[in-house]
ROVEXFI-726413 format. One record per residue: residue number from 1; residue in one letter; chain; z, y, x of N, C-alpha, C in turn. Coordinates in Angstrom, 3 decimals, decimal comma, padded with zeros to 6 digits, m for minus. Layout:
<recs>
REC/k/r/c/n_w/n_v/n_u/ca_w/ca_v/ca_u/c_w/c_v/c_u
REC/NUM/A/A/Z/Y/X/Z/Y/X/Z/Y/X
...
</recs>
This chain:
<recs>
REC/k/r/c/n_w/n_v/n_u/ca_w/ca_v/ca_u/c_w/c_v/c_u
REC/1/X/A/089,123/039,711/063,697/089,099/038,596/064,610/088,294/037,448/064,018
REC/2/X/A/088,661/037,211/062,644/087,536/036,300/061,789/085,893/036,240/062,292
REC/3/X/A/085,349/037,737/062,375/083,802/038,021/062,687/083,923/037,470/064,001
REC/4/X/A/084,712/038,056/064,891/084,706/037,651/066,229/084,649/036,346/066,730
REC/5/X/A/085,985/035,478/065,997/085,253/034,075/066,260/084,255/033,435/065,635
REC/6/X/A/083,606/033,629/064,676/082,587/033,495/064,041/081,177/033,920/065,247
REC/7/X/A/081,345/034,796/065,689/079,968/035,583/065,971/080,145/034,661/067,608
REC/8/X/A/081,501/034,383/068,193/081,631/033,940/069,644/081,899/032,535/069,777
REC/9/X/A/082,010/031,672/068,476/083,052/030,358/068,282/084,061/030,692/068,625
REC/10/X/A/085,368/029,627/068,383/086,643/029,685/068,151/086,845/029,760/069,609
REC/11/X/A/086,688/028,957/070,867/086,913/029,270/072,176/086,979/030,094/072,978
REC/12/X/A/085,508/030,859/072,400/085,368/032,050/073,482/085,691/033,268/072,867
REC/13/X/A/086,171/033,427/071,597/087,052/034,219/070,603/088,480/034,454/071,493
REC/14/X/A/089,042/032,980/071,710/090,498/032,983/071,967/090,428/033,463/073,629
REC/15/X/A/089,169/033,293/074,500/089,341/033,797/075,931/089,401/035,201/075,550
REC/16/X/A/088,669/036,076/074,943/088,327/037,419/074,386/089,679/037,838/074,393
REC/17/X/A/090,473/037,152/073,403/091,866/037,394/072,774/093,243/037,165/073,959
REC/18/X/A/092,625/036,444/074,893/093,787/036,355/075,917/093,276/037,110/076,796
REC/19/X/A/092,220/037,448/077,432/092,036/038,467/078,289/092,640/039,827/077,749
REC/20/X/A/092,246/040,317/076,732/092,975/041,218/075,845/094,240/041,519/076,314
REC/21/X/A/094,963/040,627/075,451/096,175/040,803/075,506/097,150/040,545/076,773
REC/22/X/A/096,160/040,068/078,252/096,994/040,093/079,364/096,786/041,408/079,840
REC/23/X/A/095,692/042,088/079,523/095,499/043,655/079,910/097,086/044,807/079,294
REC/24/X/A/096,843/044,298/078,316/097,961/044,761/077,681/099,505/045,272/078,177
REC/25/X/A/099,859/043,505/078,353/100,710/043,515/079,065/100,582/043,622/080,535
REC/26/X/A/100,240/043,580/081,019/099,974/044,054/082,715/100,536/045,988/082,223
REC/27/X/A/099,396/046,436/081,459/099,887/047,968/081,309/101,503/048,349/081,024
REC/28/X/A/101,653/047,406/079,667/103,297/047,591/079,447/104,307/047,694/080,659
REC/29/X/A/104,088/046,753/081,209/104,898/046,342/082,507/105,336/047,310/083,425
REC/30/X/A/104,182/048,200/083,510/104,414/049,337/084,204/104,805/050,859/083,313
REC/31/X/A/104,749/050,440/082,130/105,022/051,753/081,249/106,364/051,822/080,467
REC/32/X/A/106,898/052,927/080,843/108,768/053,348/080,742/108,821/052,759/079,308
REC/33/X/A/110,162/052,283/079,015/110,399/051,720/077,729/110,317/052,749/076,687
REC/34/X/A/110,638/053,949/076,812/111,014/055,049/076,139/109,552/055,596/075,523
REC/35/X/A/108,555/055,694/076,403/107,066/056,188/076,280/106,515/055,547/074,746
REC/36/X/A/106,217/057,149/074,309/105,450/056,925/072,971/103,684/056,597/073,420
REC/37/X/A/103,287/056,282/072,905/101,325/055,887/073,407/100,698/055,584/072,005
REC/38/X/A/099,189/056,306/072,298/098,816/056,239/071,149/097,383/055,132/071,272
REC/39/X/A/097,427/054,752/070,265/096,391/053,389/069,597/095,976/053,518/068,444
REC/40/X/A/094,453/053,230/067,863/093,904/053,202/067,005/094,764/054,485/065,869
REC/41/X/A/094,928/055,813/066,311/095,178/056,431/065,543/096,541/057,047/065,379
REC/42/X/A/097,266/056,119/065,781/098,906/056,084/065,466/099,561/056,391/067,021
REC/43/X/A/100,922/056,574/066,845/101,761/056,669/067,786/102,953/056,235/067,866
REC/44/X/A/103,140/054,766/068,531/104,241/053,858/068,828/104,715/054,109/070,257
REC/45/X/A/106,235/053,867/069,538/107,163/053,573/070,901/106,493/052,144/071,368
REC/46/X/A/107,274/052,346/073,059/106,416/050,543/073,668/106,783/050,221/073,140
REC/47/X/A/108,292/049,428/072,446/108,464/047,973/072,016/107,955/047,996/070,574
REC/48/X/A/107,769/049,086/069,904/106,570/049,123/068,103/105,992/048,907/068,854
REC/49/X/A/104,625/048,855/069,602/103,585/048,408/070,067/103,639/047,426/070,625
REC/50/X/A/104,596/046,518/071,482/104,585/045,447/071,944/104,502/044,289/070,466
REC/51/X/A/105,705/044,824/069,789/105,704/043,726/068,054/104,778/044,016/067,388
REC/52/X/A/104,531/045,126/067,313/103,158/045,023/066,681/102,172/044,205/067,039
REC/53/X/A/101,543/044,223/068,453/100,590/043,528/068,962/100,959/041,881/068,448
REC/54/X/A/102,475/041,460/068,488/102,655/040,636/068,478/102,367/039,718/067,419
REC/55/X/A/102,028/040,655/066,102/102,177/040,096/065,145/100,738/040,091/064,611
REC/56/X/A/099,559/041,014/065,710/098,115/040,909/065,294/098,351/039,687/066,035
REC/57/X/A/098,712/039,229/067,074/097,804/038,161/067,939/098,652/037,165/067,076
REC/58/X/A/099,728/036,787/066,129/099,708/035,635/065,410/098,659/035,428/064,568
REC/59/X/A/098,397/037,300/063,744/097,809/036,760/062,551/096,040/036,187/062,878
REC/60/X/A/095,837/036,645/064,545/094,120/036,432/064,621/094,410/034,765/065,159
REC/61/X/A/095,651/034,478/065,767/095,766/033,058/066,032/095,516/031,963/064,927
REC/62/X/A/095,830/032,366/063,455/095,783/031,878/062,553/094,148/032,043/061,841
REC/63/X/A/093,732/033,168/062,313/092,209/033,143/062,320/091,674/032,374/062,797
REC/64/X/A/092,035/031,902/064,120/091,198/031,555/064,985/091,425/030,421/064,398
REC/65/X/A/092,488/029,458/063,585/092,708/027,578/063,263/091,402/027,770/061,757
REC/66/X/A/090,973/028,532/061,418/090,843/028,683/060,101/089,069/027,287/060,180
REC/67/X/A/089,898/026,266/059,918/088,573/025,345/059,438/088,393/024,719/061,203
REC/68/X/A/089,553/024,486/061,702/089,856/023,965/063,231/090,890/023,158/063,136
REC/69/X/A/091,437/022,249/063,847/092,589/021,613/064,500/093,001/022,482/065,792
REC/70/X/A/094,411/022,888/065,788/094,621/023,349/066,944/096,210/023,881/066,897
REC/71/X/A/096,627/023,867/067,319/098,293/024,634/068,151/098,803/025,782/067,033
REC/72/X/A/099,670/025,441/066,309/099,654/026,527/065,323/100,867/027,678/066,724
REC/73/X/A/100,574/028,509/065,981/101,465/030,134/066,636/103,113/029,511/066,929
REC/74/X/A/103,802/030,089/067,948/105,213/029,384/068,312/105,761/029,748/067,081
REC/75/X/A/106,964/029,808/066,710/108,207/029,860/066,133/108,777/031,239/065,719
REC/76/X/A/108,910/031,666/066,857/109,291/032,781/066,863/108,114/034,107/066,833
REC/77/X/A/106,702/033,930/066,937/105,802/034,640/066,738/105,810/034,753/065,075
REC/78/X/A/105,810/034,041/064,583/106,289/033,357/062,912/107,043/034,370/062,096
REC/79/X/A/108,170/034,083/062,625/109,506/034,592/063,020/109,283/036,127/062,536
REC/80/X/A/108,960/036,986/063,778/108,799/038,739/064,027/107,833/038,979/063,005
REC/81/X/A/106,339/037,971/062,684/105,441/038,649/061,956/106,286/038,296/060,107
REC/82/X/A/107,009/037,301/059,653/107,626/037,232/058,641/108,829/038,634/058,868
REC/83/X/A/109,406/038,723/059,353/110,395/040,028/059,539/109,318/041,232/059,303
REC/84/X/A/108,733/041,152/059,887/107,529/042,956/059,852/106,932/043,158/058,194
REC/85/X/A/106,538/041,911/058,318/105,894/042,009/056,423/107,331/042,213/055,690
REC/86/X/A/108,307/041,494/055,892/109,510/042,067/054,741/109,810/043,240/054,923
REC/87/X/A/109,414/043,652/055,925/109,993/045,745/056,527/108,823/046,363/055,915
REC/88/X/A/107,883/045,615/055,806/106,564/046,848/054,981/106,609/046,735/053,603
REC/89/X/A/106,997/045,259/053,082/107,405/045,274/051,656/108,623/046,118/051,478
REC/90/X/A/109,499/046,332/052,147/110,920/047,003/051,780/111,722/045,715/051,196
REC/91/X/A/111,243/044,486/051,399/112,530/043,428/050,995/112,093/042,544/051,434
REC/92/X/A/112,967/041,180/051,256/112,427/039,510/051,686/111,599/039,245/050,953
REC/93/X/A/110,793/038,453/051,565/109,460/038,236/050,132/110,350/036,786/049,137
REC/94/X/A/110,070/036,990/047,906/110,986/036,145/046,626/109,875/035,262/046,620
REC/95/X/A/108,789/035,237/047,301/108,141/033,628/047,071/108,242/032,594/047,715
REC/96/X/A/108,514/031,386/047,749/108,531/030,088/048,286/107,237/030,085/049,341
REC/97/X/A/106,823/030,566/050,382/105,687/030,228/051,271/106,069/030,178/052,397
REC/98/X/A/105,520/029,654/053,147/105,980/029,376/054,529/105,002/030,106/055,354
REC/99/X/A/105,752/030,870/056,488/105,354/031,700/057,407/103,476/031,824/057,056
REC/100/X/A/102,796/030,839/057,650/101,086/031,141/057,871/100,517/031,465/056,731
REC/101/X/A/100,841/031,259/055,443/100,791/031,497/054,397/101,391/032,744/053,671
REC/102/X/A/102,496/033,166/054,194/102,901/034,622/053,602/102,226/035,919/054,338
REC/103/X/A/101,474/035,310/055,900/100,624/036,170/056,646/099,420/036,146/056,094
REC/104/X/A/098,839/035,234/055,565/097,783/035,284/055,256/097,746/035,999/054,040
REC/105/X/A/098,501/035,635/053,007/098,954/036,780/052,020/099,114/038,137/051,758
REC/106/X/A/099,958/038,331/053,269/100,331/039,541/053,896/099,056/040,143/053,665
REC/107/X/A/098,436/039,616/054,433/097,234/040,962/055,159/096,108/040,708/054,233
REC/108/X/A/095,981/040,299/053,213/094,784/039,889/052,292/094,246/038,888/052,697
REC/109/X/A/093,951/038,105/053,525/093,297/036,997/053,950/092,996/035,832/052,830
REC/110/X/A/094,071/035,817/052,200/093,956/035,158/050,630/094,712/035,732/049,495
REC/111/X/A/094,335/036,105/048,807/094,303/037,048/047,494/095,967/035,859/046,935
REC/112/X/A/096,357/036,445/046,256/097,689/036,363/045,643/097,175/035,953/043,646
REC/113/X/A/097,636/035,086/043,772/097,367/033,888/042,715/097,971/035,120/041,170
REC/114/X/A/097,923/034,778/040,006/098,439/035,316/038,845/099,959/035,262/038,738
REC/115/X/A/100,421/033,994/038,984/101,737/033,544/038,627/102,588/034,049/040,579
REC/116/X/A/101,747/034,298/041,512/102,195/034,713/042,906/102,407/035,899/042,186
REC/117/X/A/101,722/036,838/041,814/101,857/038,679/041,204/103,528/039,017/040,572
REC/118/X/A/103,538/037,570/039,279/103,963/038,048/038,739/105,539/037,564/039,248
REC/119/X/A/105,633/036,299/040,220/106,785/036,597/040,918/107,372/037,482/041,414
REC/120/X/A/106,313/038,059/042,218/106,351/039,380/043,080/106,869/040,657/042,536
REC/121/X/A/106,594/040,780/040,724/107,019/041,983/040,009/106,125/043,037/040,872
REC/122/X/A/107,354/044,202/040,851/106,528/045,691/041,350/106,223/045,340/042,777
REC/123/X/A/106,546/044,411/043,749/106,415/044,296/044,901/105,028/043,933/045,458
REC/124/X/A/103,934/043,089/044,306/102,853/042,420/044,309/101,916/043,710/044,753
REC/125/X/A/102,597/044,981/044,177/101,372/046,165/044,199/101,396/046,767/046,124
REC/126/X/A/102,480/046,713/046,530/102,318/046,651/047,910/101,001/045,734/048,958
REC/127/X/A/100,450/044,549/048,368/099,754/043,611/048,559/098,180/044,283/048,689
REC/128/X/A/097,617/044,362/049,958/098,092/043,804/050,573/098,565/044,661/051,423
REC/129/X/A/099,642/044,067/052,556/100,949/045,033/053,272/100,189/045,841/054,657
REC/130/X/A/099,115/045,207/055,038/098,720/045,424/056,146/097,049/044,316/056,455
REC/131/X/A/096,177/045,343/056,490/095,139/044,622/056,966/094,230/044,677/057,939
</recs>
């Protein structure tokens, strides 16, 4: 999403990103809760694919502020994508960071400091959790 708003600016990045994701959901809407569907490779139940999605469109939302003023991600988008990274680490993360910062962490977006590693212990080698 970085290249994308880069290559489109931050505006017409985020129309890209909401047209997107109303396609999305328009499809969900009509597709049984139970239904497995496959994406980029994998095969999620709807609601893994609904949180999932949920937690790309925080982390490209946070792309999209990168060197901007603008609306950080709700609360609870925060929220599900901090819960998903502690389910891929296999624990709570033991560092002091706050949500946009443990995503950005999360997914490599910014590399994990010496003294971040060695908080982290064996957990640092998981890093990054998802990119």
């Amino acid at each position: 999403m970085r290249r994308v708003a880069a290559a489109l600016g931050g505006r017409e990045a985020g129309r890209w990103w909401l047209r997107t994701s109303q396609a999305v959901l328009r499809a969900a809407a009509t597709t049984p809760t139970g239904s497995v569907l496959a994406t980029q490779g994998h095969r999620l139940r709807l609601p893994d694919l609904l949180g999932t999605l949920a937690v790309e469109a925080t982390v490209h939302h946070l792309d999209l502020l990168v060197g901007v003023q603008g609306p950080r991600p709700a609360p609870l988008a925060l929220t599900v994508s901090r819960l998903t990274l502690d389910g891929l680490m296999g624990a709570p993360c033991p560092c002091d960071w706050d949500d946009p910062t443990y995503l950005e962490k999360g997914t490599g977006r910014v590399e994990l400091t010496a003294e971040e590693l060695a908080q982290l212990g064996g957990l640092g080698a998981r890093f990054p959790l998802f990119s």
